[in-house]
C-alpha positions as CSV (number, residue, x, y, z in Angstrom):
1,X,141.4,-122.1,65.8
2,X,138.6,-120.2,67.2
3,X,138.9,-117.3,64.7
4,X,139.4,-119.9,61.5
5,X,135.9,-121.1,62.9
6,X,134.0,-117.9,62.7
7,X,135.6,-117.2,59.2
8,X,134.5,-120.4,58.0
9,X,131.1,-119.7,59.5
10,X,131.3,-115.9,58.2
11,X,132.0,-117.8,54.5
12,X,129.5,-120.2,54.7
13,X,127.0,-117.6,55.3
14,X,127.8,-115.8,52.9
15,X,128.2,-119.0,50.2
16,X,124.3,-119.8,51.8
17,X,122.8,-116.3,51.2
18,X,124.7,-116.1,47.5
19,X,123.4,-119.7,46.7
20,X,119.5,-118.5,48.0
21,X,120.1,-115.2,46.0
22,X,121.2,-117.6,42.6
23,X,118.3,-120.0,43.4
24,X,115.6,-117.0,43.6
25,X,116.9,-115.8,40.4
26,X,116.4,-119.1,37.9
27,X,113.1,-119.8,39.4
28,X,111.5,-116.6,38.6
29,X,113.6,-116.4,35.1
30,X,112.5,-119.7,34.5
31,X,109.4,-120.2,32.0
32,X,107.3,-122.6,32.4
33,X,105.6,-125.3,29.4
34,X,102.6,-124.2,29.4
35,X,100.3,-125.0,26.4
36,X,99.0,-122.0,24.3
37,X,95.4,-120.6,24.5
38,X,93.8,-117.3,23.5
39,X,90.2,-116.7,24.0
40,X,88.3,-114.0,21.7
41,X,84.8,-113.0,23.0
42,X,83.6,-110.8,19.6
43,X,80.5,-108.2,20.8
44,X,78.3,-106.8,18.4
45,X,79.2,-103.8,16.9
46,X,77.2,-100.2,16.2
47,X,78.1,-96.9,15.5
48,X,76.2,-94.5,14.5
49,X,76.8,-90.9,13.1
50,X,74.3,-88.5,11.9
51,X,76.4,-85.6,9.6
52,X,75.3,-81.8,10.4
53,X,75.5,-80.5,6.1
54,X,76.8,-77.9,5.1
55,X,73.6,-76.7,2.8
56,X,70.6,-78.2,1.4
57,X,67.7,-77.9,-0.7
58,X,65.4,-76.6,0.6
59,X,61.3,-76.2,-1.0
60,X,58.4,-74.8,-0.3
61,X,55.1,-76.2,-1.4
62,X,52.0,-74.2,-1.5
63,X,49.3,-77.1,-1.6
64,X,46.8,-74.5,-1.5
65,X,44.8,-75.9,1.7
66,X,45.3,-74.1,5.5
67,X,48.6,-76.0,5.8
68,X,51.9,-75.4,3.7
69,X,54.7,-77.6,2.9
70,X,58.7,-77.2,3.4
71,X,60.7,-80.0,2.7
72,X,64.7,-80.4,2.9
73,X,66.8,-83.3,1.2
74,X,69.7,-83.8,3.5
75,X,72.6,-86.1,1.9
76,X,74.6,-88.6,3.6
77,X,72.8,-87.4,6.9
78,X,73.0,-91.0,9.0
79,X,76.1,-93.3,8.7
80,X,75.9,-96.8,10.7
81,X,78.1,-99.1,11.2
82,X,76.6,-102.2,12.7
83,X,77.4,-106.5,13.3
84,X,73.7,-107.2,12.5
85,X,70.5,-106.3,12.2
86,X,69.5,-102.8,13.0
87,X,66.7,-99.6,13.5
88,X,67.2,-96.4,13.1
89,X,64.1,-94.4,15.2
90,X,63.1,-90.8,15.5
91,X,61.6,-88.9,17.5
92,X,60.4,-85.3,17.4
93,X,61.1,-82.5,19.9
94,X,59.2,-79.0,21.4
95,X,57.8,-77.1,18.0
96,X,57.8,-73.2,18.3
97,X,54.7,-73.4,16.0
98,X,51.6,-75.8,17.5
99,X,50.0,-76.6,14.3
100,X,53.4,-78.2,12.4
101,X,54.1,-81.5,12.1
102,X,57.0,-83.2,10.5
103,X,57.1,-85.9,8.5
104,X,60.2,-88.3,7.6
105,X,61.3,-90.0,4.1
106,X,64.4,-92.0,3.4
107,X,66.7,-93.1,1.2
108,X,70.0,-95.0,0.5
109,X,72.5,-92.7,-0.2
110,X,74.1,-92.3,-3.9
111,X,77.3,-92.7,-2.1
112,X,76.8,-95.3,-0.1
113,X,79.2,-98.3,-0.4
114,X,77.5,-100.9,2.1
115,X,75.4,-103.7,2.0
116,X,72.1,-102.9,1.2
117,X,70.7,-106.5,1.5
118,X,67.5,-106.3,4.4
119,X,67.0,-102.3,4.2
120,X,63.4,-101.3,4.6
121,X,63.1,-97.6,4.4
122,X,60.5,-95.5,6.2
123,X,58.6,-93.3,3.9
124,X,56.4,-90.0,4.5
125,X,56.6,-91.5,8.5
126,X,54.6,-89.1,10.6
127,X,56.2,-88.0,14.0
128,X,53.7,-87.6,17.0
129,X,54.4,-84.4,18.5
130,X,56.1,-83.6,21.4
131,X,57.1,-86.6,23.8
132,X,55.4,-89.2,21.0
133,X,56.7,-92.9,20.7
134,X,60.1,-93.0,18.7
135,X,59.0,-94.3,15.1
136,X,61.2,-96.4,12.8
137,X,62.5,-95.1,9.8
138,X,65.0,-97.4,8.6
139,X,65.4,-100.9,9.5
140,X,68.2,-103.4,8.4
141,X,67.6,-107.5,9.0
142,X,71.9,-107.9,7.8
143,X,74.4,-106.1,8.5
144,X,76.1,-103.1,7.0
145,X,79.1,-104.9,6.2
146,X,79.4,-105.8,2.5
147,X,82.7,-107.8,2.7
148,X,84.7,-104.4,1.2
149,X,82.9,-101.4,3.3
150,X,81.3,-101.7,6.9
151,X,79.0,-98.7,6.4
152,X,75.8,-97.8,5.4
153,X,75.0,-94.0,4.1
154,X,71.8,-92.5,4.4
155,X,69.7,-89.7,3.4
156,X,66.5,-88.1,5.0
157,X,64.0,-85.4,3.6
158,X,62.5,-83.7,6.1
159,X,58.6,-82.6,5.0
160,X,57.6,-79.5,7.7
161,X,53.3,-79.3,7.2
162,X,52.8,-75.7,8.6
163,X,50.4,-72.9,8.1
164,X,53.0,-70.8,8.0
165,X,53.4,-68.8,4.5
166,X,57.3,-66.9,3.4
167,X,54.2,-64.4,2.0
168,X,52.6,-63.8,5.2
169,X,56.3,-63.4,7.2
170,X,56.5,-64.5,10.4
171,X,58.7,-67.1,12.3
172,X,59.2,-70.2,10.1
173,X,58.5,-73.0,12.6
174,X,61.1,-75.7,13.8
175,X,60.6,-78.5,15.3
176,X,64.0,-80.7,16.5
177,X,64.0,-84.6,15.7
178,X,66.2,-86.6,17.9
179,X,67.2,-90.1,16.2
180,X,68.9,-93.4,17.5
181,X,69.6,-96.5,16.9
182,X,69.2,-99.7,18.2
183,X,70.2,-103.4,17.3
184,X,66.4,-105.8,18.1
């Protein structure tokens, strides 16, 4: 009788521990009513490329006083995408050449596909020279988004004042322009 106990006991156990196990199981498999919710936090969004081309037109102007003219018309050079409102600022870099200054025109793109509601466009904008105040040359009150394309294409023509002369020889001068954009 002794033994039959201890089996019983031994089975019971066993029944207890498989129960438990079955019990643990349903719980977690179990889902739970639970009404549905899905929050969506939208930030703005900007991006903002500026296109290295492959050539460009490039002119010199002799206007005949101390200082000359180069200007290049770059195509498609800036490309932003943006939510709202935006700027686009320069700013100009170390010249090799004291004397140059550079001077900032632009333009909507011919192949731009955005919205051009709220563009104002920066023209002949004088950079200070090196480590002047970043100047706006494009603005946008909207944004780029038309309803078909998000983007917004633009061009820029560089004007390079210089008394340097191809006649003379010589360095040409550069001076690098650093641009970003920010959403007031």
């Amino acid at each position: 009788m002794l033994i039959l106990s201890h089996e019983i006991q031994f089975i019971m156990k066993k029944v207890f521990i498989l129960f438990l196990f079955y019990f643990m199981v349903l719980t977690h498999s179990m889902v739970y009513a639970q009404s549905p919710g899905l929050s969506i936090k939208l930030l703005d969004a900007l991006s903002f490329t500026i296109s290295q081309p492959q050539d460009f037109d490039l002119e010199y102007i002799n206007t005949g006083k101390m200082k000359n003219r180069i200007v290049a018309k770059v195509p498609d050079h800036i490309t932003v995408i943006s939510s709202r409102g935006y700027e686009v600022r320069a700013v100009s870099g170390a010249s090799n050449d004291r004397e140059s200054q550079v001077s900032l025109t632009s333009h909507i793109s011919k192949t731009n596909k955005g919205n051009t509601s709220g563009l104002v466009f920066g023209r002949g904008v004088q950079l200070e020279a090196l480590n002047g105040s970043a100047v706006t040359v494009i603005s946008s009150s909207n944004t780029s988004w038309n309803g078909i394309n998000p983007e917004n294409k633009f061009d820029i023509d560089y004007s390079l004042e210089s008394t340097y002369s191809p006649a003379k020889g010589g360095v040409p001068p550069t001076i690098p322009v650093i641009f970003t954009v920010l959403q007031p």
